[in-house]
The first five atom37 places (N, CA, C, CB, O) and aatype in JSON, in Angstrom:
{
  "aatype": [20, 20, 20, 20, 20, 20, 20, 20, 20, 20, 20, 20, 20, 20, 20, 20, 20, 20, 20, 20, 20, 20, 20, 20, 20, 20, 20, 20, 20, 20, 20, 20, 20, 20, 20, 20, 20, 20, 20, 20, 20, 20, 20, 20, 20, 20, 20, 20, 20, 20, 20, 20, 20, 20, 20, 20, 20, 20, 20, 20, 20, 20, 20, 20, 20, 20, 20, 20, 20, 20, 20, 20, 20, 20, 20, 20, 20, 20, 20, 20, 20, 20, 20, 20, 20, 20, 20, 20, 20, 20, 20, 20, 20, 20, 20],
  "atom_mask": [
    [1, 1, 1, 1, 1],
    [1, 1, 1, 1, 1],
    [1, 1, 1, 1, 1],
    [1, 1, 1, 1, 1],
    [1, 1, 1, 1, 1],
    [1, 1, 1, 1, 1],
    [1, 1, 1, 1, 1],
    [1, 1, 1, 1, 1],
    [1, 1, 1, 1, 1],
    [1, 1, 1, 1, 1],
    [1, 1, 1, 1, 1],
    [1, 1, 1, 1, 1],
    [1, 1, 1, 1, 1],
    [1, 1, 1, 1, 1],
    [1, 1, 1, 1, 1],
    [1, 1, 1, 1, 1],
    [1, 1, 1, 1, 1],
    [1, 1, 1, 1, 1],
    [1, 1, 1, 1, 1],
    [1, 1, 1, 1, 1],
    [1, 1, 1, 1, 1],
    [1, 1, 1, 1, 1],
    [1, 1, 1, 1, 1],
    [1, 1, 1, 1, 1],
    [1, 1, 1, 1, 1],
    [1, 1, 1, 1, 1],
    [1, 1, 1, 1, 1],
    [1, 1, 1, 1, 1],
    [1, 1, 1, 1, 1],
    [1, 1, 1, 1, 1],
    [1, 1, 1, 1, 1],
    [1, 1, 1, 1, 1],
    [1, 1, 1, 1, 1],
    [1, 1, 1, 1, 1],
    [1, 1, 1, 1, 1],
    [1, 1, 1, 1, 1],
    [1, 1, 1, 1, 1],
    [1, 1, 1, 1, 1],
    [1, 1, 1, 1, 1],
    [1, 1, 1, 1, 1],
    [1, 1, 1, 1, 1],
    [1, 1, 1, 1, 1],
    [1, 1, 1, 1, 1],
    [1, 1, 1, 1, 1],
    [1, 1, 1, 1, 1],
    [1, 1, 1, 1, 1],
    [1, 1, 1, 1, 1],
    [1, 1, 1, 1, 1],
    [1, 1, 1, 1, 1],
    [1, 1, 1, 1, 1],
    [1, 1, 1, 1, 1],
    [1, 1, 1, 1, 1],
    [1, 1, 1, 1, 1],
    [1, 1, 1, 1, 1],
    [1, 1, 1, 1, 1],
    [1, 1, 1, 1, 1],
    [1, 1, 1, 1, 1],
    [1, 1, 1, 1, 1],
    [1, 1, 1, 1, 1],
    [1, 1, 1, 1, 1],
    [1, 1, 1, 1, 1],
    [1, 1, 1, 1, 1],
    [1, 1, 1, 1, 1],
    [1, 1, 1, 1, 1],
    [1, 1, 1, 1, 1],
    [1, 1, 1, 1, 1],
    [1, 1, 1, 1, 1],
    [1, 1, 1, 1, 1],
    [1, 1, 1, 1, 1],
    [1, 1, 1, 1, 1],
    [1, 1, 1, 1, 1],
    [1, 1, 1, 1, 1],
    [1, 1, 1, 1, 1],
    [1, 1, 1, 1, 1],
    [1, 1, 1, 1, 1],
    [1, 1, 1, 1, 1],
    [1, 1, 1, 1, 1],
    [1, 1, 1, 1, 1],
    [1, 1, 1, 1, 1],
    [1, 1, 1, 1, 1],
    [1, 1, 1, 1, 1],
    [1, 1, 1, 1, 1],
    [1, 1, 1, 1, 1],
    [1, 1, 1, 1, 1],
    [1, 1, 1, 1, 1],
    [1, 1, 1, 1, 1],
    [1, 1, 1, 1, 1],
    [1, 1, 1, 1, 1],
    [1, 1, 1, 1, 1],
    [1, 1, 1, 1, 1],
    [1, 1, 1, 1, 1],
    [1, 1, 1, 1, 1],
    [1, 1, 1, 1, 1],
    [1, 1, 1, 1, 1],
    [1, 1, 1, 1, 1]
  ],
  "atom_positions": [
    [[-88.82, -3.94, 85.77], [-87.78, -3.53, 84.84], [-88.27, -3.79, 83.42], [-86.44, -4.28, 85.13], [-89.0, -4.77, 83.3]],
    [[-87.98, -3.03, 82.25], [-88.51, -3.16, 81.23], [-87.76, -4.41, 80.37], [-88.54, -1.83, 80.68], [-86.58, -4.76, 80.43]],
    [[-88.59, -4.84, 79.73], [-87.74, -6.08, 78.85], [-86.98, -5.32, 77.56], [-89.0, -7.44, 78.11], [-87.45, -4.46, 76.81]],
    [[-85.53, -5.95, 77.54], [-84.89, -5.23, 76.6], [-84.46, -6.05, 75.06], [-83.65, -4.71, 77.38], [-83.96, -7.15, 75.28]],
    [[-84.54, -5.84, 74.16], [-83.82, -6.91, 72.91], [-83.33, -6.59, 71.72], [-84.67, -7.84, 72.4], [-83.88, -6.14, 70.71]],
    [[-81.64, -7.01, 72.07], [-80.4, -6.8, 71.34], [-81.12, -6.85, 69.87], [-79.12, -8.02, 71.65], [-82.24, -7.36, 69.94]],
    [[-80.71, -6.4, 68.46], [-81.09, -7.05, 67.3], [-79.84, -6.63, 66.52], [-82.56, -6.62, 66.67], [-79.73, -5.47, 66.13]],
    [[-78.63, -7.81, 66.22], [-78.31, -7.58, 65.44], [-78.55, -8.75, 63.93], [-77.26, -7.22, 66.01], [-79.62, -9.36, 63.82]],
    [[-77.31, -8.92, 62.76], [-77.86, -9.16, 61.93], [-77.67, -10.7, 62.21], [-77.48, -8.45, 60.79], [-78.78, -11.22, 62.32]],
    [[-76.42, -11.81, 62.4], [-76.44, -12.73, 63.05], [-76.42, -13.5, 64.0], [-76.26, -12.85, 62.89], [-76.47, -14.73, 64.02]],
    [[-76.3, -12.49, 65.1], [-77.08, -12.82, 66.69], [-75.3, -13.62, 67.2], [-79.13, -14.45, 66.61], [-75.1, -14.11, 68.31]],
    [[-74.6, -13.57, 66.48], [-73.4, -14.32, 66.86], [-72.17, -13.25, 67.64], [-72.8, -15.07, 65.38], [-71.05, -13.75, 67.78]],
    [[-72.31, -12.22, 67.99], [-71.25, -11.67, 68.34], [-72.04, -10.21, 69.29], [-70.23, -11.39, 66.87], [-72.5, -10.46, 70.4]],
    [[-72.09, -9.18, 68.9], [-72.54, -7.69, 69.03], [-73.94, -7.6, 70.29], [-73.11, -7.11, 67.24], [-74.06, -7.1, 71.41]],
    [[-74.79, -8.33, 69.4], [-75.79, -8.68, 70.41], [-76.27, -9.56, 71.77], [-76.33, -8.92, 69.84], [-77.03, -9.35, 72.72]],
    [[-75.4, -10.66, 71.33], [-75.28, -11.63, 72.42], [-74.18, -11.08, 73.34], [-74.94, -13.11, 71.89], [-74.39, -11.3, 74.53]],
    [[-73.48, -10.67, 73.15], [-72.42, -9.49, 74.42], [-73.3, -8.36, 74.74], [-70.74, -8.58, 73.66], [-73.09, -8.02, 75.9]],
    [[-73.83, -7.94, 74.4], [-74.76, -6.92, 74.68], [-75.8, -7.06, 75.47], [-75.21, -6.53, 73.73], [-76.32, -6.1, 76.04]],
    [[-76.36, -8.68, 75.6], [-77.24, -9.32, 76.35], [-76.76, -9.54, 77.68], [-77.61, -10.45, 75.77], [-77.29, -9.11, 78.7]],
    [[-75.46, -10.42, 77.57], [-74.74, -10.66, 78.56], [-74.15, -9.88, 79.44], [-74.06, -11.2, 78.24], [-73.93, -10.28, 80.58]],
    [[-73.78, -8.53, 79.01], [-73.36, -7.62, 79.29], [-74.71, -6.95, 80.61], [-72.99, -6.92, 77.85], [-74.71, -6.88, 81.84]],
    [[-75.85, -6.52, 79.4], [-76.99, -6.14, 80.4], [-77.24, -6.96, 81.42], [-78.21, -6.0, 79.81], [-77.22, -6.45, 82.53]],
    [[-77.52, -8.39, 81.33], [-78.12, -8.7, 82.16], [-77.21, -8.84, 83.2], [-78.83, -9.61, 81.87], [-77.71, -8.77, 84.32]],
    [[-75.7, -9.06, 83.13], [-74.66, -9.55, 84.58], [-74.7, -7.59, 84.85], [-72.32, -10.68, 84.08], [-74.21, -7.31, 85.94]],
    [[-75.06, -6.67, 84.26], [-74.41, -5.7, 85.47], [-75.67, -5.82, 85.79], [-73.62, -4.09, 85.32], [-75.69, -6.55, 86.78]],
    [[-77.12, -5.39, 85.42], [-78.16, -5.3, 85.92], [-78.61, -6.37, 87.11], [-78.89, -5.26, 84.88], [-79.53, -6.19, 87.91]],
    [[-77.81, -7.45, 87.03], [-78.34, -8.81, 88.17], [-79.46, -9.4, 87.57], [-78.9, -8.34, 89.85], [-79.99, -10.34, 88.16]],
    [[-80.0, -8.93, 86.27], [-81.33, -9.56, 85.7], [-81.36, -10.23, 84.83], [-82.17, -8.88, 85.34], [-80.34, -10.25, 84.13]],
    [[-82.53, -11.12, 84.42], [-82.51, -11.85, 82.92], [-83.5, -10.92, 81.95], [-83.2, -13.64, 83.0], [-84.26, -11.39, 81.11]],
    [[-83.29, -9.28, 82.32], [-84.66, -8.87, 81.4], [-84.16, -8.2, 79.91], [-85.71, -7.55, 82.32], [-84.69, -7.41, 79.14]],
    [[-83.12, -8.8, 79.93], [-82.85, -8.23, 78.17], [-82.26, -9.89, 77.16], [-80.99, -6.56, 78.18], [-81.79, -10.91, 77.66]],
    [[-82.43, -9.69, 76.16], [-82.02, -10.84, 75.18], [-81.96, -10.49, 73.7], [-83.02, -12.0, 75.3], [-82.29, -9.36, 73.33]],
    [[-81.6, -11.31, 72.94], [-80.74, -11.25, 71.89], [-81.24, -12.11, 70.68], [-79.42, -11.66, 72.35], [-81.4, -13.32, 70.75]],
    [[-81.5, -11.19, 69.33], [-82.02, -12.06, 68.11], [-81.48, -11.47, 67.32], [-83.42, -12.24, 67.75], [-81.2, -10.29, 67.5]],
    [[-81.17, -12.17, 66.16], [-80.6, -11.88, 64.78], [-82.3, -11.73, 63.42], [-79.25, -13.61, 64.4], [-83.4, -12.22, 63.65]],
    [[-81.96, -11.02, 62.31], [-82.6, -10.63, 61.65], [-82.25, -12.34, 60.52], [-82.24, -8.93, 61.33], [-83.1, -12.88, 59.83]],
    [[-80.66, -12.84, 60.69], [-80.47, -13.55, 59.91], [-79.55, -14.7, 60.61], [-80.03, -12.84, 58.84], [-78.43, -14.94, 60.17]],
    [[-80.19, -15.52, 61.92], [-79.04, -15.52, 62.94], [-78.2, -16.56, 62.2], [-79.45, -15.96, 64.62], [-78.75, -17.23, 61.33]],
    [[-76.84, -16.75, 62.49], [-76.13, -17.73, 61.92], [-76.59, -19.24, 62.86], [-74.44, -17.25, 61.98], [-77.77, -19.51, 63.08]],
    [[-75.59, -19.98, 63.26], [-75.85, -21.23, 63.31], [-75.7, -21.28, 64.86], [-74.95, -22.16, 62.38], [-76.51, -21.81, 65.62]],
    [[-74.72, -20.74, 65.17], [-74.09, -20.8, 66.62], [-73.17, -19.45, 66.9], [-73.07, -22.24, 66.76], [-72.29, -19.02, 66.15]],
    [[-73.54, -18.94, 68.05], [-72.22, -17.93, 68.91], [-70.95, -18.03, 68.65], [-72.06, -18.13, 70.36], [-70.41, -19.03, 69.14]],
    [[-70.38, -17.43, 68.14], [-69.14, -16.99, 67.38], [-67.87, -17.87, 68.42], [-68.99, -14.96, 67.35], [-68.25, -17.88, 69.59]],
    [[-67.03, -18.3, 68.3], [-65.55, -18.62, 69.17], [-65.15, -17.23, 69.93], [-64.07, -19.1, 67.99], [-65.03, -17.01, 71.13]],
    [[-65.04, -16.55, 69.05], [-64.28, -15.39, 69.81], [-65.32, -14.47, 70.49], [-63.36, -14.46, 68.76], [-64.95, -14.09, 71.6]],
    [[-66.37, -14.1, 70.14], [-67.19, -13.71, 71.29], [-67.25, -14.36, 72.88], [-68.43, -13.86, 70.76], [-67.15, -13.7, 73.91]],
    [[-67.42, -15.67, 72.79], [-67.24, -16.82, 74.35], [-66.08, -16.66, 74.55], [-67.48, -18.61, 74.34], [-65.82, -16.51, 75.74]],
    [[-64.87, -16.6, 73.57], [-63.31, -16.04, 74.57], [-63.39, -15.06, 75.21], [-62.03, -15.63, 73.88], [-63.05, -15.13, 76.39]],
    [[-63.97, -13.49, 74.51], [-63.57, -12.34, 74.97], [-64.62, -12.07, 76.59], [-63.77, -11.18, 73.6], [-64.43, -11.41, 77.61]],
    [[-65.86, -13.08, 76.04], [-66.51, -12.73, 77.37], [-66.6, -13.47, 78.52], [-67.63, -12.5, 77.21], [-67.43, -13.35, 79.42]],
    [[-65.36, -14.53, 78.4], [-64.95, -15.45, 79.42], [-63.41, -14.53, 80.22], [-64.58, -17.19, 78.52], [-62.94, -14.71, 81.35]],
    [[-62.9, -13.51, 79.08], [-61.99, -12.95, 79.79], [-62.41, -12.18, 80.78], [-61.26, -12.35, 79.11], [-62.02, -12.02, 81.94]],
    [[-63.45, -11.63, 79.99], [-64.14, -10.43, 81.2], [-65.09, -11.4, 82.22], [-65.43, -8.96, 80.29], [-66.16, -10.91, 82.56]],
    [[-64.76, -12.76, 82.71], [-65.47, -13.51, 83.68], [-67.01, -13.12, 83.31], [-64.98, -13.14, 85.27], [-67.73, -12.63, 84.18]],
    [[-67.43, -13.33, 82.13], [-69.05, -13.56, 81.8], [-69.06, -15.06, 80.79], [-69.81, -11.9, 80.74], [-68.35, -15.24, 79.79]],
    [[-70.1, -16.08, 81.39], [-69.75, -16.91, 80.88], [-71.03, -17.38, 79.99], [-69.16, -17.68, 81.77], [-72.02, -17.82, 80.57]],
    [[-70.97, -17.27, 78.46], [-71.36, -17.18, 77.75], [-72.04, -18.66, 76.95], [-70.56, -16.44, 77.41], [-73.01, -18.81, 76.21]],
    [[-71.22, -19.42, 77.4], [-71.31, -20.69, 76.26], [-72.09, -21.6, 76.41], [-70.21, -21.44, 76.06], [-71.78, -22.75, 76.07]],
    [[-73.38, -21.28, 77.0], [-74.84, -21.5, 76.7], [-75.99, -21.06, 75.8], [-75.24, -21.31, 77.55], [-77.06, -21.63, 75.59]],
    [[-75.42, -19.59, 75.18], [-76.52, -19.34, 74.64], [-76.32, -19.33, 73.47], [-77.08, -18.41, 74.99], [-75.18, -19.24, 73.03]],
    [[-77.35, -19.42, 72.73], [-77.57, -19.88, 71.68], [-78.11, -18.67, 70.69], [-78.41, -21.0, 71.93], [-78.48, -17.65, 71.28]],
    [[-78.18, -18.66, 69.38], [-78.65, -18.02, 68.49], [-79.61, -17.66, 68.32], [-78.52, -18.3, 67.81], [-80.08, -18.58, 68.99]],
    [[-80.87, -16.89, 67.88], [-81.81, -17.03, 67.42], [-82.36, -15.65, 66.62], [-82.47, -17.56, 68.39], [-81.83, -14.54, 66.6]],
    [[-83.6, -16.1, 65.99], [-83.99, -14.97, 64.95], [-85.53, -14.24, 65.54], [-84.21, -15.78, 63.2], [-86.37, -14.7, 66.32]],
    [[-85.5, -13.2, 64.96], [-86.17, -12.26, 65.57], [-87.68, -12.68, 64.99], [-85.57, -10.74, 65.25], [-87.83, -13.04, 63.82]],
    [[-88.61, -12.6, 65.8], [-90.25, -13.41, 65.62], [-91.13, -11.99, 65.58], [-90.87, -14.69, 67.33], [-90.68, -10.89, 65.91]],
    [[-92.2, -12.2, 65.21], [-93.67, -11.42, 65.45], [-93.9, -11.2, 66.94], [-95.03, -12.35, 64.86], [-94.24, -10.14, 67.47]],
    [[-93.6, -12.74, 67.75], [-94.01, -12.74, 69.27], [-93.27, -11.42, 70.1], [-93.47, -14.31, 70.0], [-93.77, -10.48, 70.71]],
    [[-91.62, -11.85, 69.81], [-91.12, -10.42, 70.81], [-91.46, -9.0, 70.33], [-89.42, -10.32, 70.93], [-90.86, -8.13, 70.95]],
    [[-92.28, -8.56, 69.39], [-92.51, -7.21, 69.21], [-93.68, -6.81, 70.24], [-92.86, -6.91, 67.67], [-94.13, -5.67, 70.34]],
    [[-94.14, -8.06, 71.07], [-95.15, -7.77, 71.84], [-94.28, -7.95, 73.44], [-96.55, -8.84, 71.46], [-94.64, -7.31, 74.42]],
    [[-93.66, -8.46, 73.46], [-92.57, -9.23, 74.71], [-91.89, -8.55, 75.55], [-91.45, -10.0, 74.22], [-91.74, -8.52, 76.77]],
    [[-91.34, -7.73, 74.21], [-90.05, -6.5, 74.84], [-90.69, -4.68, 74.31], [-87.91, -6.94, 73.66], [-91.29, -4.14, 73.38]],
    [[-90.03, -4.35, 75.65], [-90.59, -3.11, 75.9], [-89.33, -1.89, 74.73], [-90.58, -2.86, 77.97], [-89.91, -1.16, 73.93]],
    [[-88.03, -1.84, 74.77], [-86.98, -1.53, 74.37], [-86.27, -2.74, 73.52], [-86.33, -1.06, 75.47], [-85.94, -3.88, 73.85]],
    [[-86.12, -1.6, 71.64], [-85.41, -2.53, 70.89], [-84.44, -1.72, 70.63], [-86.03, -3.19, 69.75], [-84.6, -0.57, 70.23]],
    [[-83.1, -2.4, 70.89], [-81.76, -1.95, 70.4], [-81.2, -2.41, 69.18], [-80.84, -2.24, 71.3], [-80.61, -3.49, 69.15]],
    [[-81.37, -1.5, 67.93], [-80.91, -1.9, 67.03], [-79.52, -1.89, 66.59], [-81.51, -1.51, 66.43], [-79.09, -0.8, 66.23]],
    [[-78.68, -2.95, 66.54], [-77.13, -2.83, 66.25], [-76.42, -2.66, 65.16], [-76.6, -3.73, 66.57], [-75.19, -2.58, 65.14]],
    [[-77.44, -2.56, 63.84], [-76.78, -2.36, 62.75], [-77.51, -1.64, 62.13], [-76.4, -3.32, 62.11], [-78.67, -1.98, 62.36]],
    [[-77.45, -0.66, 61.32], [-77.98, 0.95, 60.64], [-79.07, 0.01, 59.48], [-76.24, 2.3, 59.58], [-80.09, 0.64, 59.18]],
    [[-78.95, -1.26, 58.89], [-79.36, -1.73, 57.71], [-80.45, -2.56, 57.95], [-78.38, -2.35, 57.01], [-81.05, -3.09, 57.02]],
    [[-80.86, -2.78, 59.48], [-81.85, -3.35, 59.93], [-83.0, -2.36, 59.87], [-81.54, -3.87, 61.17], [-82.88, -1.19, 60.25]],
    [[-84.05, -2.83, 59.41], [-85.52, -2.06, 59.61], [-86.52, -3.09, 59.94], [-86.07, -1.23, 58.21], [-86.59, -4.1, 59.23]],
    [[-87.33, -2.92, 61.01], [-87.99, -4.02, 60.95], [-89.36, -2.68, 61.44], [-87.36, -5.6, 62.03], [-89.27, -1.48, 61.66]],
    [[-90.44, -3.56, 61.45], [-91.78, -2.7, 61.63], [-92.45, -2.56, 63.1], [-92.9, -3.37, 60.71], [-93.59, -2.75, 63.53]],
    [[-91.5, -2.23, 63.53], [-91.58, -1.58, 65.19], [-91.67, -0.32, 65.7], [-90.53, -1.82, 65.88], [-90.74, 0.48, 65.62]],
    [[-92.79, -0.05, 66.25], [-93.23, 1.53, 66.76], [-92.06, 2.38, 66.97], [-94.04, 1.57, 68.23], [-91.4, 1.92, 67.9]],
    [[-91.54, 3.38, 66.49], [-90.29, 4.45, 66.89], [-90.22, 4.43, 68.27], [-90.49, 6.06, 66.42], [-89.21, 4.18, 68.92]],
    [[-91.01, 4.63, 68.59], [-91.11, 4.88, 70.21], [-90.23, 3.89, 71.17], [-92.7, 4.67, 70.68], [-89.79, 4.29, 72.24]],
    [[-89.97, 2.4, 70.64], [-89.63, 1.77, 71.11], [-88.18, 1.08, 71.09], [-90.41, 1.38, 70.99], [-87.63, 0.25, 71.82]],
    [[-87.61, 2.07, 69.44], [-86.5, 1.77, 68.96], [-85.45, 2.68, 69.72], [-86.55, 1.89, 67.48], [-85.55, 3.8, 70.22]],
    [[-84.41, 1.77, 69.62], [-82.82, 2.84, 70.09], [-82.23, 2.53, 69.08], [-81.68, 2.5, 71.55], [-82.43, 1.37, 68.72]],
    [[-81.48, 3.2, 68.4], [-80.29, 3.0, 67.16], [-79.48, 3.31, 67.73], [-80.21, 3.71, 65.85], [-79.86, 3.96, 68.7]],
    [[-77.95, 3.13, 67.63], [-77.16, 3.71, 67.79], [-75.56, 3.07, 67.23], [-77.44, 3.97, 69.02], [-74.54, 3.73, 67.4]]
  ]
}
């Protein structure tokens, strides 16, 4: 399965549901989640909304996007229009 990685701008909400999301329907750990500017910690209300939907969230943690995963992950999902980072087209999804 290809490795997948969320990017939004503070890794606290959009992306980390987006992680969680992929990996509980897929059954896999092959997608994950970085911020361009991550904040400190996973938002409150993100771990509510995805404890409603029985995904349980309140382990993961924040983090910012490295040199290493441009080699790591196969598919980058970009979550916000204002992000550019220097990653082959080929490999980007916007949406």
């Amino acid at each position: 399965m290809k490795k997948i990685l969320f990017i939004c701008i503070g890794n606290t909400c959009r992306s980390q549901m987006a992680k969680a999301f992929f990996n509980t329907l897929t059954f896999s750990e092959s997608a994950d989640s970085a911020g361009i500017k991550p904040e400190v910690r996973v938002d409150t209300k993100t771990i509510k909304v995805m404890d409603e939907v029985g995904i349980d969230v309140t382990s993961l943690q924040t983090k910012c996007v490295t040199f290493e995963m441009k080699k790591k992950f196969d598919i980058f999902v970009i979550m916000d229009p204002c992000i550019t980072l220097h990653i082959p087209k080929k490999k980007i999804h916007s949406g």
